[in-house]
N, C-alpha and C positions, 0 to 999 in steps of 0.2 A: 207861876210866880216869876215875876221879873227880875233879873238877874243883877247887881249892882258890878259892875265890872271894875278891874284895877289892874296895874300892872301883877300882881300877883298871881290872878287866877283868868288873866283876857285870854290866853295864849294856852291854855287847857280845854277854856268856852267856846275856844271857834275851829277846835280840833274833831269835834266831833261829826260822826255822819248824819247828825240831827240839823236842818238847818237851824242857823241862830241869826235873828235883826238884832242888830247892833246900831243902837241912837246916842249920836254923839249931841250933844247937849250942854247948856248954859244956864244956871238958877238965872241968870240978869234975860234973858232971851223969852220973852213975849212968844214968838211959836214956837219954842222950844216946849215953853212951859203946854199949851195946847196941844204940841205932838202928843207930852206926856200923858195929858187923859186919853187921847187917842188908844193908846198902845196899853194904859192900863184897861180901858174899857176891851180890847181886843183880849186881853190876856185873860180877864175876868168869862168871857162868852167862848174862847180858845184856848184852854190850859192846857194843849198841847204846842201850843206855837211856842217857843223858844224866841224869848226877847230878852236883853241884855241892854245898860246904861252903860256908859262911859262920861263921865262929868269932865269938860274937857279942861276946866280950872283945875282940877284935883290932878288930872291925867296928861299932861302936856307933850310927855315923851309918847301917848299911845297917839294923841291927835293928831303930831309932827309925822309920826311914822305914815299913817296912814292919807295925809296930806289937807287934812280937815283945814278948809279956810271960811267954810260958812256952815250955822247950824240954823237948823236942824240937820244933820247929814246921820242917813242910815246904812248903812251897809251890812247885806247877806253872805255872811261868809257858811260854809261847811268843807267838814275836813282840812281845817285852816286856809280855804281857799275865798275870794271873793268873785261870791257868785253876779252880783249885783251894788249899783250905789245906786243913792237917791238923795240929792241933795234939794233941801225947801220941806215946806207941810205938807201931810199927805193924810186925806182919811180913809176912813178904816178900810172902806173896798179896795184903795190904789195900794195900803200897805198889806192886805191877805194876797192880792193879784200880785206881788213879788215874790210871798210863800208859793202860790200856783205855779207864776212863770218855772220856778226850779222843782213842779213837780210832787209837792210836798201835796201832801193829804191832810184834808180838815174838816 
């Protein structure tokens, strides 16, 4: 299940030892919108993958923090750490090959 993120509950979801993709994202954004099938079709065939939304209209103080100036941008955090970014579209193999890079089993 993908994860809708907020200021509320971001900062509990990338605390974890479980890696979490975190896509920062635009309803008005053209590959945003195509990441999102991306990663819902990965979450649908990987319901262990930990993925997470941050809508960066809704979220402006998480996008600022993390220095988001273009989307599609994803970032691999675990244990509140950032393991990886990826800024632009990416399909399904380049976005599982960022789970692999840090190790992750799937």
């Amino acid at each position: 299940m993908i994860i809708e993120l907020n200021q509320e509950n971001f900062k509990q979801e990338i605390q974890s030892d479980t890696p979490i993709l975190v896509d920062f994202w635009a309803t008005w954004c053209p590959p945003c919108m195509k990441q999102g099938e991306v990663l819902h079709a990965l979450d649908a065939d990987h319901p262990d993958l930990r993925i997470g939304k941050v809508n960066v209209d809704d979220c402006r103080e998480l996008a600022s923090a993390f220095g988001i100036s273009n989307i599609p941008t994803m970032i691999l955090f675990q244990n509140g750490q950032v393991l990886d970014t990826v800024v632009g579209l990416r399909n399904a193999s380049q976005v599982l090959e960022l789970f692999h890079q840090q190790g992750a089993s799937l």
